[in-house]
KOLGU-4560 file (N, C-alpha, C; in nm, 3 decimals, padded with zeros to 5 digits):
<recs>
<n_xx: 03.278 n_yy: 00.495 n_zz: 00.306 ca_xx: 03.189 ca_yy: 00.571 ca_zz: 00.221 c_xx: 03.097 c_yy: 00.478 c_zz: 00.142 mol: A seq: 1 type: UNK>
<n_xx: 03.136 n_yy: 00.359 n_zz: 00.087 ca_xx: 03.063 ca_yy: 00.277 ca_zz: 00.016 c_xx: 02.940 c_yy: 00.234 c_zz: 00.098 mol: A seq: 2 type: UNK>
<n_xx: 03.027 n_yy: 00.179 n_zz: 00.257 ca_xx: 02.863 ca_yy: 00.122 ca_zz: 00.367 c_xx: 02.816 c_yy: 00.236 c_zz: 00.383 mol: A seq: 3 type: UNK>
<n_xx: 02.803 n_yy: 00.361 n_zz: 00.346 ca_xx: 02.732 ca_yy: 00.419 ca_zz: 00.352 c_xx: 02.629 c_yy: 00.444 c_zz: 00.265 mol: A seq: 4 type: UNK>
<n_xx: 02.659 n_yy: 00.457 n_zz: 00.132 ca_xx: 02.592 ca_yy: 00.461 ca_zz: 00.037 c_xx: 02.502 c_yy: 00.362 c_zz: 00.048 mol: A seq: 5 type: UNK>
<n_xx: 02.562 n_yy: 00.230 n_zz: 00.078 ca_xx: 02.449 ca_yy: 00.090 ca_zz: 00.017 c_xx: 02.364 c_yy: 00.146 c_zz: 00.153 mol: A seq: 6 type: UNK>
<n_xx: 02.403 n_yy: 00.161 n_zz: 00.238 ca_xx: 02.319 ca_yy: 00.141 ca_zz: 00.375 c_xx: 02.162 c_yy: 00.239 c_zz: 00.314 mol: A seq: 7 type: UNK>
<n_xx: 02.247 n_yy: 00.342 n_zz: 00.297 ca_xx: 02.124 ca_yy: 00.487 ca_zz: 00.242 c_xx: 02.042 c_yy: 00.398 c_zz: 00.103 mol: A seq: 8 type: UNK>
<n_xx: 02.098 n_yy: 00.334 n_zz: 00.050 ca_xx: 02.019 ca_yy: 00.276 ca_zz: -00.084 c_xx: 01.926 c_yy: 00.176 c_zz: -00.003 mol: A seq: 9 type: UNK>
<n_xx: 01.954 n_yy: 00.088 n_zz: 00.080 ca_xx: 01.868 ca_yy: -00.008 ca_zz: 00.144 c_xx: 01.765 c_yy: 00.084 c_zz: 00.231 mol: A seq: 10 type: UNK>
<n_xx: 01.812 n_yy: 00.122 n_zz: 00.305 ca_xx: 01.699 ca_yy: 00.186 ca_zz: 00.386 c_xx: 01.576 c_yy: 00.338 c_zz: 00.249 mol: A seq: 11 type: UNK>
<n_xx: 01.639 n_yy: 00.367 n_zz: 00.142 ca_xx: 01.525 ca_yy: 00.388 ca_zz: 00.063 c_xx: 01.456 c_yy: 00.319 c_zz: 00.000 mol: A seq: 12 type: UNK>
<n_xx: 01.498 n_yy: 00.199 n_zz: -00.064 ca_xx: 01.460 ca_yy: 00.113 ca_zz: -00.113 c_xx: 01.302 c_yy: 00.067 c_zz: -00.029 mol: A seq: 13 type: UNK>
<n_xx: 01.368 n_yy: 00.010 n_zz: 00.119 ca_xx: 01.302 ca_yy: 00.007 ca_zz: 00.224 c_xx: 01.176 c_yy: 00.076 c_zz: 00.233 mol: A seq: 14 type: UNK>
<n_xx: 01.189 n_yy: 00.213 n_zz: 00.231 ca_xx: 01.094 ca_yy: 00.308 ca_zz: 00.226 c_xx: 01.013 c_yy: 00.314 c_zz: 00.134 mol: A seq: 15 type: UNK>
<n_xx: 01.056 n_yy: 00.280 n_zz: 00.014 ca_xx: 00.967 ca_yy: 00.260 ca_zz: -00.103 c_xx: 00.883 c_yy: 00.142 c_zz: -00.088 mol: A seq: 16 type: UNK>
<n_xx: 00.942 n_yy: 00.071 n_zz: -00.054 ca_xx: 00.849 ca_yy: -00.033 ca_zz: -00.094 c_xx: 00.777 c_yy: -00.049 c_zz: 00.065 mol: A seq: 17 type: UNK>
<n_xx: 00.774 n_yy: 00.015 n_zz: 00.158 ca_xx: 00.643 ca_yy: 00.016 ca_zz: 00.270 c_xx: 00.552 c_yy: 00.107 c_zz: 00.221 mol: A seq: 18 type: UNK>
<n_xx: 00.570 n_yy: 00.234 n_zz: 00.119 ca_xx: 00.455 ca_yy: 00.299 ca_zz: 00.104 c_xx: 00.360 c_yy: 00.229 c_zz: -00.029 mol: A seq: 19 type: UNK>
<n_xx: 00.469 n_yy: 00.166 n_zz: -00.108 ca_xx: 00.417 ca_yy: 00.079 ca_zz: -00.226 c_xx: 00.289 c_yy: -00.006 c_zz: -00.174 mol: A seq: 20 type: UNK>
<n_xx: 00.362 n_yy: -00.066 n_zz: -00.046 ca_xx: 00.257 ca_yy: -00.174 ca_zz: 00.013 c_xx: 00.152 c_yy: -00.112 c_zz: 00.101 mol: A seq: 21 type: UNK>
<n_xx: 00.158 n_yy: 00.026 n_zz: 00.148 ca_xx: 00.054 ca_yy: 00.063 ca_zz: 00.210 c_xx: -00.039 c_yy: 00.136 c_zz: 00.096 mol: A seq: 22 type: UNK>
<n_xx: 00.035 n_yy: 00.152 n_zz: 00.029 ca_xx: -00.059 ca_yy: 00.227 ca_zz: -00.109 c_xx: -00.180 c_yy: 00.121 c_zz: -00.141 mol: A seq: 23 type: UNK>
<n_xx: -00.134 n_yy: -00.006 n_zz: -00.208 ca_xx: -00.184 ca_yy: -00.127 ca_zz: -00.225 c_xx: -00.292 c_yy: -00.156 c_zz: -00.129 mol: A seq: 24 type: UNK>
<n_xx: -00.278 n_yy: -00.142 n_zz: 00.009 ca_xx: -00.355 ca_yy: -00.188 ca_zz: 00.114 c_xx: -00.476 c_yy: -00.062 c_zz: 00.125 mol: A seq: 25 type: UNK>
<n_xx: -00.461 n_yy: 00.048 n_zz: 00.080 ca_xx: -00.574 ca_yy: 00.146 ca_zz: 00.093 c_xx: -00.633 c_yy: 00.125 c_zz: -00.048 mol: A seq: 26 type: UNK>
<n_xx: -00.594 n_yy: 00.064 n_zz: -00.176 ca_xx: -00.666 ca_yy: 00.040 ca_zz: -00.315 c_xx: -00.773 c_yy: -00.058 c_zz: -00.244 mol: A seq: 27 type: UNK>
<n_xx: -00.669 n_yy: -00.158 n_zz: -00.155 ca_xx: -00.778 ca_yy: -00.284 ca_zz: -00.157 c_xx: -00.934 c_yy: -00.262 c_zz: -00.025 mol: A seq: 28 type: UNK>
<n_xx: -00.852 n_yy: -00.179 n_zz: 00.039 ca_xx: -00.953 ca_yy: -00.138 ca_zz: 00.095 c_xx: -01.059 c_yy: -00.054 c_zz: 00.084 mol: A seq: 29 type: UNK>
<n_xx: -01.031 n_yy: 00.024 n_zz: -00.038 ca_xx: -01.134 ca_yy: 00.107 ca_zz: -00.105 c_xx: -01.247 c_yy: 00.040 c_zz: -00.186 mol: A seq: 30 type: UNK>
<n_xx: -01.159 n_yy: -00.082 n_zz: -00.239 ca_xx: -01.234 ca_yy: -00.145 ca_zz: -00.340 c_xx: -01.345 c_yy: -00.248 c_zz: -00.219 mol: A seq: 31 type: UNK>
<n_xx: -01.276 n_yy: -00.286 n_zz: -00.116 ca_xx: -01.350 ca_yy: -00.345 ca_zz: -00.063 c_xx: -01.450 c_yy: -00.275 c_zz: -00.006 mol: A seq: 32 type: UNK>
<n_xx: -01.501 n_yy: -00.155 n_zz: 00.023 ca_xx: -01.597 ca_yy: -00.073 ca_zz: 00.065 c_xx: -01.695 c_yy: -00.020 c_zz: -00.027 mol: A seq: 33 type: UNK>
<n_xx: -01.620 n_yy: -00.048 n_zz: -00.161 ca_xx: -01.761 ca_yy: -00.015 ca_zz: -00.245 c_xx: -01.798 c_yy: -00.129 c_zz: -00.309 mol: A seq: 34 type: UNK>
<n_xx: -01.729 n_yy: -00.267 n_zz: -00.297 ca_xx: -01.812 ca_yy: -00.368 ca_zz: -00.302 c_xx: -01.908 c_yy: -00.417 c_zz: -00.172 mol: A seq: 35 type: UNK>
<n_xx: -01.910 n_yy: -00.394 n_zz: -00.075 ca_xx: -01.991 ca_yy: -00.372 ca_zz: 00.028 c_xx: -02.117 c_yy: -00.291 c_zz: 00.040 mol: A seq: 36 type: UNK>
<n_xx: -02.079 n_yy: -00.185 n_zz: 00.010 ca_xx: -02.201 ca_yy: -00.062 ca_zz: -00.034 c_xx: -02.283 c_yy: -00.139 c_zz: -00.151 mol: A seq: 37 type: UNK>
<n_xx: -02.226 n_yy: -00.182 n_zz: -00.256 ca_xx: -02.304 ca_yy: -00.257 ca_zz: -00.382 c_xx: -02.350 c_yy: -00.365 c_zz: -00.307 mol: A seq: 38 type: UNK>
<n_xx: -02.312 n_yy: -00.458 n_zz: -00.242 ca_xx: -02.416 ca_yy: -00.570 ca_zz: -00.151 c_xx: -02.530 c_yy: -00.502 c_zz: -00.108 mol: A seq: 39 type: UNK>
<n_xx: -02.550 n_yy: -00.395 n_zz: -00.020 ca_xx: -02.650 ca_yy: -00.332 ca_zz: 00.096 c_xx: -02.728 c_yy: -00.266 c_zz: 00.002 mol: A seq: 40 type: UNK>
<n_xx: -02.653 n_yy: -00.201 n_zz: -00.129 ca_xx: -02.770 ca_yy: -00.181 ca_zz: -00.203 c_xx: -02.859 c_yy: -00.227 c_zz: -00.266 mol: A seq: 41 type: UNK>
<n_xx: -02.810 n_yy: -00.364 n_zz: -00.319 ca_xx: -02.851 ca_yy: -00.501 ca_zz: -00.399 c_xx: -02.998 c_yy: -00.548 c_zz: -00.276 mol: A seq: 42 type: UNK>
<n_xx: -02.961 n_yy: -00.535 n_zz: -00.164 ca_xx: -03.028 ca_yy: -00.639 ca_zz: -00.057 c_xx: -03.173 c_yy: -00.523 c_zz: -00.047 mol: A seq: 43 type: UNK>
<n_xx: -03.164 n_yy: -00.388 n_zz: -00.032 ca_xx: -03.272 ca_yy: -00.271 ca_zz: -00.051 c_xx: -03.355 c_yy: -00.285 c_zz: -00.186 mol: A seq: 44 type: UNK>
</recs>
């Protein structure tokens, strides 16, 4: 019962922290698209 528990705690843990990091990766990619847009507008 215990390897079960830790197992279920690791594999959420797990889960948390891949959406943490995909969360992160769509901020940075947002930010990177409207600093891009601000270049192309700068250059007009």
């Amino acid at each position: 019962m215990i390897r079960f528990a830790l197992l279920s705690a690791t594999l959420l843990f797990g889960l948390a922290a891949c959406e943490t990091v995909e969360g992160v990766g769509q901020d940075l990619e947002t930010a990177g698209e409207q600093v891009s847009q601000e270049a192309r507008e700068a250059q007009n």
